[in-house]
N, C-alpha and C positions, 0 to 999 in steps of 0.2 A: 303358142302361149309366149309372148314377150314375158322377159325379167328385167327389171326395176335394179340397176346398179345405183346403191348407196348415194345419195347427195353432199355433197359438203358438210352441211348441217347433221348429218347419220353419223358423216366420220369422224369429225370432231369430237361429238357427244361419246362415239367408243372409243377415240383416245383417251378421253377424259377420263371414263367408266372404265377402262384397264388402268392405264397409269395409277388409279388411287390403291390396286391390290396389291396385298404383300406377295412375297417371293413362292410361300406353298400356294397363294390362291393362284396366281398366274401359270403356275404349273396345272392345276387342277383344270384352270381352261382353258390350259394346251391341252390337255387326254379329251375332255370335252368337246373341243371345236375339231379338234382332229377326228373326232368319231363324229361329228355330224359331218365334215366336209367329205365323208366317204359317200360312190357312189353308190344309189339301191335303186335295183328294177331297172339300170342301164340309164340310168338318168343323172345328171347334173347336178353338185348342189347349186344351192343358192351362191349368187354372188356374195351376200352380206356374208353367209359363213365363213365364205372364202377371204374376205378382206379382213374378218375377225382373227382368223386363224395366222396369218399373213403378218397382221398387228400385235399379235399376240408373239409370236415367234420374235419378230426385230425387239420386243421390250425385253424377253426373256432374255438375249440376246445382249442385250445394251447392260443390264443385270448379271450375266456372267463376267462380262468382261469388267463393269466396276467392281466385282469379290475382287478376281485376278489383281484389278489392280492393287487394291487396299490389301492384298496379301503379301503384294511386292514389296509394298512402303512398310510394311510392318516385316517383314525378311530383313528390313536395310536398317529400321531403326533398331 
C-alpha cells in the first residue's frame, strides 16, 4: 500500500487551519495529533498526521518563545 505525502496545496491550507487557533486550542492538538501519530498493530502513522504534529509543535514553539519575550520587555519596563 503506497501513502500519499501531503501536497503543497494540504500544507498550506494546515498552516493556515493551525495558525488561526488560540494558545489552549493548539495545545489541545498537540495531545491530539500526538495520540494519533502513535503506532497501532506495528504500523505507521499517516504522513499527514505526522506533518500535522510536526506543524503543530514549531507553532507551539514559535508561541512559547514570543510569551518569553513579552515577559522580558515587560520585566525591563
Amino acid at each position: 500500500m503506497t501513502r500519499e505525502f501531503p501536497g503543497e496545496a494540504e500544507l498550506k491550507a494546515m498552516w493556515r487551519r493551525l495558525g488561526r487557533l488560540n494558545h489552549s486550542q493548539l495545545l489541545d492538538a498537540f495531545r491530539r495529533a500526538q495520540e494519533e501519530s502513535r503506532m497501532r498493530d506495528g504500523r505507521m502513522p499517516r504522513a499527514e498526521v505526522m506533518r500535522e504534529l510536526v506543524m503543530i509543535w514549531h507553532l507551539a514553539q514559535a508561541w512559547e518563545e514570543m510569551e518569553e519575550r513579552e515577559e522580558r520587555l515587560e520585566a525591563v519596563a
